[in-house]
C-alpha positions in Angstrom: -7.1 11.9 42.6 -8.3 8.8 41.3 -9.1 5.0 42.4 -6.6 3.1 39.8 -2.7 4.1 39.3 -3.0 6.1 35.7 0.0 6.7 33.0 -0.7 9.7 31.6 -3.5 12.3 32.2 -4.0 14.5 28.5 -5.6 18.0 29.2 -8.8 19.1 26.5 -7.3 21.4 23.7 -9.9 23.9 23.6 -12.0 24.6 27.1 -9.7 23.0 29.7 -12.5 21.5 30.9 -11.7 17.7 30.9 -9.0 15.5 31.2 -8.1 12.3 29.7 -6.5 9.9 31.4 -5.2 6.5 30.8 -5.6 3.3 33.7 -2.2 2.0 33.6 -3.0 -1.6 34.1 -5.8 -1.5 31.8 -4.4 1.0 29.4 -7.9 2.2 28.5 -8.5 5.9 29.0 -11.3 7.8 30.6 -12.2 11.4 31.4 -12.4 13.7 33.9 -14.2 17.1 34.3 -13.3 20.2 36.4 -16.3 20.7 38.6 -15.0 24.0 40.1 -12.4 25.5 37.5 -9.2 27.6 38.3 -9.7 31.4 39.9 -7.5 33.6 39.7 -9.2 36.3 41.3 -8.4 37.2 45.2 -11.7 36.1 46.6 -10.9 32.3 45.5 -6.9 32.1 45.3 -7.0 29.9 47.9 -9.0 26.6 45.8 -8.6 24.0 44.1 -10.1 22.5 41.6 -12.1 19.3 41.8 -11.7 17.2 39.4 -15.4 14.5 39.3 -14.9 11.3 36.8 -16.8 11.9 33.6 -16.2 8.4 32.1 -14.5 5.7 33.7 -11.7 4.1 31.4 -13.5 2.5 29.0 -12.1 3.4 25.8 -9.4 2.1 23.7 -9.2 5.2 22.3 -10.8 9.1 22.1 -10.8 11.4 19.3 -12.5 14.6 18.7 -15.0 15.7 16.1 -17.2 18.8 16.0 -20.9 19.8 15.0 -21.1 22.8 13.2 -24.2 25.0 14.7 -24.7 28.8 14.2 -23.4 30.1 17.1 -19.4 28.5 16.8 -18.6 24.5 16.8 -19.7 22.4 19.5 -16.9 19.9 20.2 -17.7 16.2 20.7 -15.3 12.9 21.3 -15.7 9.8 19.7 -14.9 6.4 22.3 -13.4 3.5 20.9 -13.5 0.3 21.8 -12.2 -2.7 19.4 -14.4 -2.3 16.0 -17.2 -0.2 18.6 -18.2 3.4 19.0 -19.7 6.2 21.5 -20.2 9.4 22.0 -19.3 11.9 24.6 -19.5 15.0 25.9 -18.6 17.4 28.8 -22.9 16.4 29.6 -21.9 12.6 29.4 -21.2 9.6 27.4 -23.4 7.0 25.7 -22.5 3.1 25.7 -19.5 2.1 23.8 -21.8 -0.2 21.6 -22.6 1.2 18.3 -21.7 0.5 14.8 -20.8 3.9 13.0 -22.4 7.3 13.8 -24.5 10.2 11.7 -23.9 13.6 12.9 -26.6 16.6 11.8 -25.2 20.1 12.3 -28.6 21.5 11.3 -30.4 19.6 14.4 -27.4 19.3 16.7 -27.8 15.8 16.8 -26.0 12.4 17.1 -28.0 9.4 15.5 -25.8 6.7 16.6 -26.3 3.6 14.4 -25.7 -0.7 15.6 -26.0 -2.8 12.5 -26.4 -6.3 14.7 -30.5 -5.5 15.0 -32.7 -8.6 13.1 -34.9 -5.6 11.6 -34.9 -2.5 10.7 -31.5 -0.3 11.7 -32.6 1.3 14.9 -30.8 4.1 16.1 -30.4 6.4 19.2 -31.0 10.5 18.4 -29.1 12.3 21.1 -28.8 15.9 21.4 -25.8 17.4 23.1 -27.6 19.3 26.1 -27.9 18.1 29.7 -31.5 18.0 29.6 -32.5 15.9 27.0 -29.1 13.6 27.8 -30.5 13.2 31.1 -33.8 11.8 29.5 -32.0 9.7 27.3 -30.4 7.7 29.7 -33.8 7.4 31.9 -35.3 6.1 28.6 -32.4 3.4 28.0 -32.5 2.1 31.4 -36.1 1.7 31.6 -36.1 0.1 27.8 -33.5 -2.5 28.9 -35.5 -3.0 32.4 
């Protein structure tokens, strides 16, 4: 199921949708998502779930917090590693490199804050939809290019 021996594998509370799981030499967790989910309807009884690496174990630790939209929360984890943070969610995960975070229910945004920067604080906006993740990413490689 995965490419490292793992010591414990922590199922999502609320969709079921991801699982954490911890590399047992590095004892840094990660997370998996279910690509195809459980049936249990007649016409796909007979499959299995596959199970795709989210995040590769990165994080000293994850934690959950929540923006609260219109609609019903949208759940969100918070990586950890040493004194540094990221964000992610079931779209993906950002770097493990920032300070402290902002969150903005009323945008559904992240604004995800580094305080090393000679100017200015800079900060990344990223909103929690596959799309504009995707774009993200594209921008932030190309920026470090």
């Amino acid at each position: 199921m995965t490419d490292f021996k793992y010591n414990a594998i922590i199922p999502e509370r609320w969709e079921r949708k991801l699982f954490f799981i911890q590399d047992k030499a590095t004892r840094q967790w990660g997370a998996l998502e279910i690509s195809h989910p459980f049936c249990h309807t007649t016409h796909c009884s007979g499959s299995l779930p596959l199970l795709q690496p989210l995040m590769p174990p990165i994080a000293d630790e994850i934690y959950e917090d929540e923006l609260m939209t219109d609609d019903e929360p949208l759940i969100f984890f918070v990586t950890r590693r040493g004194d540094k943070i990221g964000i992610m969610t079931r779209f993906g995960y950002s770097d493990i490199v920032f300070d402290s975070y902002d969150a903005n229910d009323t945008d559904c945004t992240f604004r995800l804050i580094r305080n090393d920067r000679k100017r200015a604080r800079r900060a990344d906006y990223w909103h929690p939809d596959p799309t504009t993740y995707a774009i993200h990413r594209r921008n932030v490689s190309a920026a470090r290019r």
